[in-house]
N, C-alpha and C positions, 0 to 999 in steps of 0.2 A: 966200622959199624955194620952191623948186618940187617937187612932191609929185605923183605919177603914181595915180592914182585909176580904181577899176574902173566902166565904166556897168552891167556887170550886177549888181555886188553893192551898187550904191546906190539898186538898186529893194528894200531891205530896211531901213527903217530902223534897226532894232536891231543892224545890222553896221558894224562903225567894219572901216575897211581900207584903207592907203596905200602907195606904194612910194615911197623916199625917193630922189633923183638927189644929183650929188655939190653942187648948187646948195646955198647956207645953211649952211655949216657955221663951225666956228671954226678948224677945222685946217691948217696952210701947206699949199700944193703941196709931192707930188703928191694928199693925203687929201682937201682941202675939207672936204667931210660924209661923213666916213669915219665908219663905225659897226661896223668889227671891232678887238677887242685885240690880235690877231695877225698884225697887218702890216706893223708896225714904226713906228707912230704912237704919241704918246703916251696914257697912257690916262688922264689928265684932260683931253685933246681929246676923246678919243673920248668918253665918260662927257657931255660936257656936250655935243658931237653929240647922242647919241641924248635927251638932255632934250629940246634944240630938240623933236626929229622928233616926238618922240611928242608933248608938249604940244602940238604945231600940232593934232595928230591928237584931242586932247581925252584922253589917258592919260596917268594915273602911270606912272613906269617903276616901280616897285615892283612893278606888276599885270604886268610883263611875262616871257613865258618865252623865254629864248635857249639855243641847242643848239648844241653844239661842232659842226661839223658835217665828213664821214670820209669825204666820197662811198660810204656806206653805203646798207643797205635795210634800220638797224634804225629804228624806233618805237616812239613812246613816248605812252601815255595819259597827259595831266597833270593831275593835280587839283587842283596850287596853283601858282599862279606860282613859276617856280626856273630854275635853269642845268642843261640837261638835258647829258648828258654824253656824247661819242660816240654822236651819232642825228642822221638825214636828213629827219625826220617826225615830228609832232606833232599830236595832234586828241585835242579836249574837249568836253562837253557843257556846262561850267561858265561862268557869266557874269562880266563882269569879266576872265578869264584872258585874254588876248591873247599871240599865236602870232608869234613873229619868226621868218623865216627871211630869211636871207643869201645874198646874191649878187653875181656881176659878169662873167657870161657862161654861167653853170650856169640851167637850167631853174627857176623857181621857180612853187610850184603853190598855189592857196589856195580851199577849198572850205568848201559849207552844205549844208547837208539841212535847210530852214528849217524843215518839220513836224515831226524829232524832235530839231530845235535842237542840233545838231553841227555842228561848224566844223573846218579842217584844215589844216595848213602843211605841204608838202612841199619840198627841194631834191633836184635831181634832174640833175644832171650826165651825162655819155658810160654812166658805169659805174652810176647809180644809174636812169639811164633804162633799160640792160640788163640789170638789176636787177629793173625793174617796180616801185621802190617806189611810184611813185604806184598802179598797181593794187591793190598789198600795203596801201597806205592804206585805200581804201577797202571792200576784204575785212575790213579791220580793224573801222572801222567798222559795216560789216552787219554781223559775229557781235558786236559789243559793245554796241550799238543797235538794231539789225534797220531800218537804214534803205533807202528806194527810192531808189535809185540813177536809176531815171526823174526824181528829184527835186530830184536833185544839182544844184545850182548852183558852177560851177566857172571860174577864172580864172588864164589861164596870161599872166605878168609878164613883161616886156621881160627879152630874155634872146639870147644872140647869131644872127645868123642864119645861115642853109645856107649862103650864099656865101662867109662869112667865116668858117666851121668848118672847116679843112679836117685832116683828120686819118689815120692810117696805114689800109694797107690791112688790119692784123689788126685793127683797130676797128671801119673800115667792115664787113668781112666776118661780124660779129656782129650788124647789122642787118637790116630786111629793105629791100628794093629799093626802095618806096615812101617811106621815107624819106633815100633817100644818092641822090649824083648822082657819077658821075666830069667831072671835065672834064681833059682833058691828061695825063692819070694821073695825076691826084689826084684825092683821094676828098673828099668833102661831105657832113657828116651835117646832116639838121632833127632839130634835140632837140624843139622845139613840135611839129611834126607825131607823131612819136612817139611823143607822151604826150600829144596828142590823139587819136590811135589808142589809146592803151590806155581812156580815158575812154569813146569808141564802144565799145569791146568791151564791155566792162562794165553797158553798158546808159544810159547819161546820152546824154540827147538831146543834140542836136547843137545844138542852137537856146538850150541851158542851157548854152554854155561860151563864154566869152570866149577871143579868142585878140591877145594882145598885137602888133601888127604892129614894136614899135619896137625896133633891134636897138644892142647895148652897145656892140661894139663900133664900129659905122658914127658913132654921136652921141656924137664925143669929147667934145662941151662940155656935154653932160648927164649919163652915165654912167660909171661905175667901167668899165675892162674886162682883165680879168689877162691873156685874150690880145693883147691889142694894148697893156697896157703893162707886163705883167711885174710884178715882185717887187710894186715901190713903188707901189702904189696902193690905194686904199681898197674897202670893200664897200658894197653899200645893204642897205636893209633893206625889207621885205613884211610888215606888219605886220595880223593882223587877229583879230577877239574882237566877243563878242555884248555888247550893253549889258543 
């Protein structure tokens, strides 16, 4: 099974945190290692997917939290592992708890503050990145923690890229310049650059954020990607929690 693993969040040993590809699963095409209910796979595939994933990973799925997710900017503090309901965001203080978020062409974001031991999962799609939830995140954070944000350690997950994003001109025009490109009259949004930009503003050093180069939709044979295959295909999952 093949499992996408951070270099900056494995300079932490007490951080377990994986990104699952559609490689290892039990599910027919087009799911493989599908790990959403909602996509028209069965769900005692799916259920014994996400056993695989997480067990390679060294977790109970018992310890795990999954969130319906709405392309929203709402969040949610969790304090016991549960199915959080309509929310794009999730961050805990608590050990043990691990943070699923979902994807297969949406921005996925996964953060530490290792000195006041917070961790955070964000998905952050077109509408959730003009949104700011990832910024909303970590505001969150400081008033609930009073964490430094100089301290943030942050990692953004394969997630699709500018040249394979292309999207309407009222989309584009809610961005700013730096991240959209026209070519031909069509427009290009980078959701990683985006929300690498909101991360600089906020103060996290630039040297503290991983930025995933590998994109869903280009690596058919490794990733889920709903733009390039529509209805029937599966999601992965971003998994991460303190020991």
């Amino acid at each position: 099974m093949k499992i996408i693993y951070s270099n900056i969040l494995k300079r932490y040993p007490e951080i377990k945190f994986g990104f699952s590809t559609k490689d290892g699963g039990v599910s027919p095409s087009p799911y493989y290692m599908n790990l959403s209910t909602n996509v028209g796979d069965k769900k005692e595939n799916v259920l014994r997917n996400r056993e695989i994933f997480f067990n390679a990973l060294g977790i109970l799925p018992k310890n795990v939290s999954i969130q319906n997710q709405i392309h929203s900017t709402n969040i949610q503090y969790v304090k016991m592992p549960s199915f959080v309901k309509d929310n794009d965001g999730m961050f805990t203080d608590r050990r043990h708890i691990y943070l699923a978020i979902s994807g297969a062409d949406c921005v996925t974001i996964f953060l530490y503050e290792p000195d006041k031991k917070v961790i955070a999962g964000v998905h952050s799609g077109w509408k959730g990145t003009y949104g700011r939830i990832l910024a909303k995140t970590v505001k969150e954070m400081e008033e609930k923690f009073s964490i430094d944000t100089s301290k943030l350690i942050a990692y953004i997950g394969p997630a699709i890229s500018q040249d394979c994003y292309e999207v309407g001109k009222e989309v584009a025009d809610l961005f700013d310049e730096k991240v959209k490109a026209c070519k031909d009259g069509e427009y290009y949004l980078d959701l990683k650059k985006s929300n690498l930009y909101q991360l600089l503003s906020l103060g996290v050093r630039k040297e503290n954020i991983e930025v995933s180069e590998q994109c869903t939709f280009k690596e058919d044979k490794l990733f889920h990607s709903h733009r390039r295959d529509g209805e029937r295909t599966g999601r992965m999952f971003g998994v991460i929690g303190m020991e």
